[in-house]
C-alpha positions as CSV (number, residue, x, y, z in Angstrom):
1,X,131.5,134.1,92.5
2,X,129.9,130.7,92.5
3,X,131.1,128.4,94.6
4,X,132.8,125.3,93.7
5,X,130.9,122.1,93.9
6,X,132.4,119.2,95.9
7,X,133.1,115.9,94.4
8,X,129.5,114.3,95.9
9,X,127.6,117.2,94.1
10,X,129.1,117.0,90.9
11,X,128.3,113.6,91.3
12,X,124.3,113.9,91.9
13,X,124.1,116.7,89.3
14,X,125.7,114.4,86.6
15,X,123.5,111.6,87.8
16,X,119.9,113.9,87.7
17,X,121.3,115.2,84.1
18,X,121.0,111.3,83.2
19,X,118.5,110.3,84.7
20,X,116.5,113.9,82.5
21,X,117.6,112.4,79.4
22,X,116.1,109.1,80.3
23,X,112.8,110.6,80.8
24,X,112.9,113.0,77.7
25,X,113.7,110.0,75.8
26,X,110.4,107.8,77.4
27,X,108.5,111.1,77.2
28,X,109.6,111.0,73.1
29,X,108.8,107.0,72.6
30,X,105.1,107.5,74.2
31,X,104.5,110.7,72.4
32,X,104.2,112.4,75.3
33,X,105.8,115.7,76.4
34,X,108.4,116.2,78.6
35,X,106.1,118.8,81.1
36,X,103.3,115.5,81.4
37,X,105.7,113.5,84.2
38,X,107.0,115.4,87.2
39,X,110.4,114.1,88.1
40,X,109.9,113.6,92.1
41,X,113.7,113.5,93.9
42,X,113.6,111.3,96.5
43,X,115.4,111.7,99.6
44,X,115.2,109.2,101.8
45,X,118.8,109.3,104.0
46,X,120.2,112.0,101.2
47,X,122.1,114.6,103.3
48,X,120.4,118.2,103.0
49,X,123.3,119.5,101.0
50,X,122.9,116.7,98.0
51,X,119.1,117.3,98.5
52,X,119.7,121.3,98.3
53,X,122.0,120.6,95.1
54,X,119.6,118.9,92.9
55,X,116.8,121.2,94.6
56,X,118.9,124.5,93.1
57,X,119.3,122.4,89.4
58,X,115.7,122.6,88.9
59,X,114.1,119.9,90.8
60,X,110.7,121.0,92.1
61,X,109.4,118.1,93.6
62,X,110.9,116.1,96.3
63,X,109.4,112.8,98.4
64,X,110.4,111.2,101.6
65,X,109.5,108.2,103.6
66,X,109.6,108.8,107.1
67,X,108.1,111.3,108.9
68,X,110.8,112.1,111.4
69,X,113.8,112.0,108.9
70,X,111.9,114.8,107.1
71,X,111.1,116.8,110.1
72,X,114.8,116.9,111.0
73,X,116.0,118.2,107.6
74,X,113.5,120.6,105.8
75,X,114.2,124.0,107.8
76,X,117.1,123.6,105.8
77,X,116.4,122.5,102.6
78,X,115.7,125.4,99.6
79,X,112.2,125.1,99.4
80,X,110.6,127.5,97.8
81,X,108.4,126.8,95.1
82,X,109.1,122.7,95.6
83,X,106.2,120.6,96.3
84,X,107.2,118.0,99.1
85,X,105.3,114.8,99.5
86,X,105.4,112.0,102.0
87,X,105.5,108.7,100.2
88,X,106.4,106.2,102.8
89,X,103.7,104.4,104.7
90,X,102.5,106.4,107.4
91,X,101.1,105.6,111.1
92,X,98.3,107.4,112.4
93,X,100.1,108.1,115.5
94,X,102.6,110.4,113.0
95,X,99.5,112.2,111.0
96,X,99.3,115.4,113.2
97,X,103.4,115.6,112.9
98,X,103.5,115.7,109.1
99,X,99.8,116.9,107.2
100,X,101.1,120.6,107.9
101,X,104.6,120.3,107.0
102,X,103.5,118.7,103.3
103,X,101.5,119.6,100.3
104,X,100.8,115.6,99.9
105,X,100.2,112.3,101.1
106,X,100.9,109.2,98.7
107,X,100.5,106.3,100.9
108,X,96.6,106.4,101.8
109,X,95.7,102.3,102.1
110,X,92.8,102.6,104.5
111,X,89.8,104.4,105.7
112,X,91.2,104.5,109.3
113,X,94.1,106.5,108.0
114,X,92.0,109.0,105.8
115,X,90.3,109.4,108.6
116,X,93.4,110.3,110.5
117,X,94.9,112.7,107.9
118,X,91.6,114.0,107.2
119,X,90.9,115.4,111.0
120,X,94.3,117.1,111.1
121,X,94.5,118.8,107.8
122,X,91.5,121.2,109.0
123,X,93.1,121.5,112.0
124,X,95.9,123.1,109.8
125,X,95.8,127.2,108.0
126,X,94.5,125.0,104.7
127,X,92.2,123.1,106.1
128,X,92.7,120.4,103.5
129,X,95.4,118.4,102.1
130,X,96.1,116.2,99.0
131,X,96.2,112.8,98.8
132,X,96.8,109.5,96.9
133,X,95.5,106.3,97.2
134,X,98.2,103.3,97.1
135,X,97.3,100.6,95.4
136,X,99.0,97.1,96.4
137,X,98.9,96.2,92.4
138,X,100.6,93.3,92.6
139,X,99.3,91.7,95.3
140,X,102.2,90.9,97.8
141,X,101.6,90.6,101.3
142,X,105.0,92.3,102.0
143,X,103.5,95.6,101.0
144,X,100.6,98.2,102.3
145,X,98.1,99.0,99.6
146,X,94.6,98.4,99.0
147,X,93.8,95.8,96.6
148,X,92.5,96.5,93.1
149,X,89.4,95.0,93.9
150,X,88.7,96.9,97.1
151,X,89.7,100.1,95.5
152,X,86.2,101.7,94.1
153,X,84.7,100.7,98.2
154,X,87.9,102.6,99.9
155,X,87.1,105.6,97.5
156,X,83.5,105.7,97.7
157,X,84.1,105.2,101.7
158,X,86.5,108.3,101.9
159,X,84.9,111.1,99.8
160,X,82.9,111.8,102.8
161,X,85.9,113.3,104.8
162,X,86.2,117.0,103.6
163,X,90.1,117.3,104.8
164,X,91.4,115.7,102.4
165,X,91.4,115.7,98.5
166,X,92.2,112.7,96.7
167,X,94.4,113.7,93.6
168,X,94.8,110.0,92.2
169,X,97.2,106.6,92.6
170,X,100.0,105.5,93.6
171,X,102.0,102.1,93.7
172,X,104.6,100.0,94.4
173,X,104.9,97.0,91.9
174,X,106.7,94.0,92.7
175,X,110.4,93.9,91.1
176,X,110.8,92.7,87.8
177,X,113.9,92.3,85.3
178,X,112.6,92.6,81.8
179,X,111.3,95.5,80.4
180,X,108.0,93.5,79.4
181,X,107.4,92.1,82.6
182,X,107.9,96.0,83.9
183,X,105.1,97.2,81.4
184,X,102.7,94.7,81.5
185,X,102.3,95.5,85.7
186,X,102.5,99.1,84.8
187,X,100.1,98.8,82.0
188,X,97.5,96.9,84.7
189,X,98.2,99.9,87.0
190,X,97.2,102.6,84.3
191,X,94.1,100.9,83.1
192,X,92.7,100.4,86.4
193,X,93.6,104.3,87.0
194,X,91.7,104.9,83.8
195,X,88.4,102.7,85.1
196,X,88.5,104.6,88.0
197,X,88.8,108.2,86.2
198,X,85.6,107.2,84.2
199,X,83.5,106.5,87.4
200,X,84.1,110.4,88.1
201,X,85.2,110.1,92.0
202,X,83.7,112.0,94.8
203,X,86.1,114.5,96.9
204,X,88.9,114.0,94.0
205,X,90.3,115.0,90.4
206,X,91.9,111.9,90.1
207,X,94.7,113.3,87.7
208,X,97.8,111.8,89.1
209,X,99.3,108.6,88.8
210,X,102.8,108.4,90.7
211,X,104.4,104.6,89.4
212,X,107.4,104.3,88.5
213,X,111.2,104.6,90.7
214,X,115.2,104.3,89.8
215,X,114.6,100.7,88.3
216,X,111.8,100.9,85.6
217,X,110.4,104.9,85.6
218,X,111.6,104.7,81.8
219,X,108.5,101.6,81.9
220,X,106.3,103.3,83.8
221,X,106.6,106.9,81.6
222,X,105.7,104.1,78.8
223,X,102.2,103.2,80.3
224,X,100.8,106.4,81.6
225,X,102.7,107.3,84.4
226,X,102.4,111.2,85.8
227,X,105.1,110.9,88.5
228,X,108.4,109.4,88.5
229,X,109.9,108.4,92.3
230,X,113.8,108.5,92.1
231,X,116.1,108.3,94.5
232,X,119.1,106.1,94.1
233,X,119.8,107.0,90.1
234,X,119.9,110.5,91.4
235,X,121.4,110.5,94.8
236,X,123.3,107.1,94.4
237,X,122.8,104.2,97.2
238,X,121.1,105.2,100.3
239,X,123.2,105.3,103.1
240,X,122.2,103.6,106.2
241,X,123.5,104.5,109.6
């Protein structure tokens, strides 16, 4: 007999369902299919039972932001077969805590940090783990990121360290409230990802571009993105103690 879902769950379920038409129907506009954008739950202050409930749906992707919030919930989570990936920025004091416990890091910014992640991944039964680079595309001091420009150096710097793979891009755009103003960042994003794919990267496949959270994924399905970030469409407001 199936249990009976509490008001919170029924809640998230009916907000993922949503949020899956609103991708099909991005996926349809840019003639792409449905299986070219992983939907990527995140769960940054989400309770393990909410997590666990969208994680039993279907979800097979989840990301969080801080290293220690993930370490105290995943031996509970339902994780089998779900790829889990740190998104937040990440200290190199924290690297040895977390490059074991994901499959991937999406907030490389620096060579020091490659470095970092690099050295403890083959420390680790893999011996290497995946990795994207963030790119700071809008150019706000408020945020980590490399710059555009500096991009092709950071790469070319880190395809020497063999602990690490880099799998492609990631970013955090500055907030904007018309859809045009949301495409025309996301567009830059995607056609610098596109420049870089051409120039055939050392040490990576450079195949994913994660852009794209609760506000404007719909945008960045639009322009090329291959991961969605959502958290509060699915899980509702975060919570902060």
């Amino acid at each position: 007999m199936t249990a009976s879902l509490s008001a919170d769950e029924q809640r998230v379920l009916d907000n993922l369902q949503r949020v899956e038409e609103r991708l099909r129907t991005a996926c349809m506009a840019a003639g792409r299919r449905r299986d070219e954008v992983t939907l990527m739950a995140v769960t940054k202050t989400v309770p393990p039972e909410l997590i666990n409930t969208v994680l039993d749906a279907g979800v097979t992707c989840i990301g969080e932001n801080r290293v220690q919030e993930y370490l105290s919930k995943c031996d509970v989570l339902h994780l089998e077969g779900v790829e889990r990936h740190l998104i937040g920025h990440l200290q190199t004091n924290k690297v040895r805590r977390i490059v074991g416990e994901v499959d991937m890091i999406q907030s490389v910014d620096s060579v020091h940090l490659a470095k970092a992640i690099s050295d403890a991944a083959k420390m680790t039964k893999r011996g290497v783990i995946d990795v994207l680079v963030e790119v700071n595309i809008g150019g706000e001091e408020s945020k980590s990121g490399v710059s555009p420009e500096s991009l092709t150096e950071l790469l070319d710097k880190i395809a020497a360290f063999d602990g690490i793979r880099v799998r492609g891009l990631m970013t955090i755009p500055p907030i904007f409230h018309t859809e045009f103003e949301k495409r025309a960042i996301f567009y830059k994003m995607h056609k610098l990802f596109i420049d870089i794919q051409g120039k055939k990267v050392d040490n990576g496949t450079m195949e994913l571009l994660s852009m794209g959270m609760s506000s404007d994924f719909a945008e960045a399905v639009l322009e090329g993105s291959t991961l969605v970030r959502v958290g509060s469409a699915i899980f509702g407001e975060r919570q902060y103690k």
